[in-house]
C-alpha positions in Angstrom: 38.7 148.1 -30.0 37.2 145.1 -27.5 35.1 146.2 -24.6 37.1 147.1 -21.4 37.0 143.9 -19.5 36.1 144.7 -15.7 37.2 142.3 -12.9 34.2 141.5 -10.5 34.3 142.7 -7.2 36.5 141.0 -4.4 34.4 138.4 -2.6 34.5 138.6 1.3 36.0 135.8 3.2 32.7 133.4 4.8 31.8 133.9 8.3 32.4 130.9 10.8 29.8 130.6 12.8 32.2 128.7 15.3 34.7 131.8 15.2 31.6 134.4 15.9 30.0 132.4 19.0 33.3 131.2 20.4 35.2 134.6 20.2 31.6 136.5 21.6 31.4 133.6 24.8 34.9 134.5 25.4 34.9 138.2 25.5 31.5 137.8 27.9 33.9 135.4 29.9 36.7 138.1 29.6 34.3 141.3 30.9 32.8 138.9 33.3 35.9 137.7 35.1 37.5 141.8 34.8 34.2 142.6 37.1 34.5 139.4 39.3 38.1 140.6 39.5 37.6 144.0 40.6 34.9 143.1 42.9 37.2 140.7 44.8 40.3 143.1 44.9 38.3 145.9 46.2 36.3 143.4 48.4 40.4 142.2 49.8 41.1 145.7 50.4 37.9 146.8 52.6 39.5 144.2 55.1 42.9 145.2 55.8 42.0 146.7 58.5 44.7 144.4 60.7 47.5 144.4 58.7 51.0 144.7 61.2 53.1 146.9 60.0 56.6 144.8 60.2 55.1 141.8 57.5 52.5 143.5 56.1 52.2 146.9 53.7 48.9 148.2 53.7 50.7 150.5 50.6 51.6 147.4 48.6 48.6 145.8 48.8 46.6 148.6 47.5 49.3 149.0 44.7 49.1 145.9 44.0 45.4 145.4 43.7 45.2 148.4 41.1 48.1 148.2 39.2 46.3 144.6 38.5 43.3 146.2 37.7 44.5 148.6 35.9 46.9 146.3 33.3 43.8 143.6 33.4 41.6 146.6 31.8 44.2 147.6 29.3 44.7 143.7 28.2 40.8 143.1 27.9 40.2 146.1 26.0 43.1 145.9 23.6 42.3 142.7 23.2 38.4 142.8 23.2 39.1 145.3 20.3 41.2 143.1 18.2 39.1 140.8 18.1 36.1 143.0 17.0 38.2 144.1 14.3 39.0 140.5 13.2 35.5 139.0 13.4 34.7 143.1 11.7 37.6 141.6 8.9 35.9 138.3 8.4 39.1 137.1 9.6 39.9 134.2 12.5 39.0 136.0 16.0 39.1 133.7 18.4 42.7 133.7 18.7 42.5 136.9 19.8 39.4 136.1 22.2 41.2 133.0 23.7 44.5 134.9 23.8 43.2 137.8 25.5 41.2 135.7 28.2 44.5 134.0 28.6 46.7 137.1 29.6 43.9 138.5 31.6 44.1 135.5 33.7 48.1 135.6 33.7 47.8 139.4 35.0 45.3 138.6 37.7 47.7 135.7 38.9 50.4 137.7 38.8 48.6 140.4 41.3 47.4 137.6 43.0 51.0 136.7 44.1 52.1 140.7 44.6 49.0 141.1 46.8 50.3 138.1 48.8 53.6 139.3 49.1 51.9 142.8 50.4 49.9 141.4 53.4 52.5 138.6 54.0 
């Protein structure tokens, strides 16, 4: 009988160093602009203090402003975690980063709009 041949261990993919410091820039970018964002919608709301009732909803506005919030913290931190566990993976990452920066700024511009349709 031969010796039992054993297969070396699975090699890791190589770590980009592009991938790492683009897909860490744009999660800073990412938790940057969620505080920016939530500054300036809570900042909007402090002065709605005129606000006439027939063209303006004091009600939407403030719906608007967190349901924004809100859905820009879920798609930042699903994303921000996908793309930990694909620069964890060794895998690409800054799809994730750039994609998730991306539909943060989509969800902001959408509440943008609904906030505007609130105050009229």
């Amino acid at each position: 009988m031969g010796h039992p041949h054993f297969a070396p261990p699975p090699v890791p993919p190589q770590r980009s160093g592009a991938d790492i410091a683009i897909s860490i820039v744009v999660l800073v970018l990412t938790a940057l602009l969620g505080v920016v964002a939530a500054f300036l919608g809570l900042f909007s709301l402090a002065f709605l203090d005129h606000c006439p009732p027939p063209r303006c909803s004091v009600d939407g506005a403030v719906n608007a402003v967190f349901t924004t919030l809100f859905a820009g913290a879920v798609v930042g931190v699903a994303g921000m975690v996908v793309t930990i566990i694909a620069l964890v993976r060794r895998n690409a990452a800054w799809p994730f980063a750039i994609g998730t920066f991306t539909l943060c700024i989509l969800t902001l511009g959408a509440g943008v709009v609904g906030y505007s349709a609130a105050i009229g």
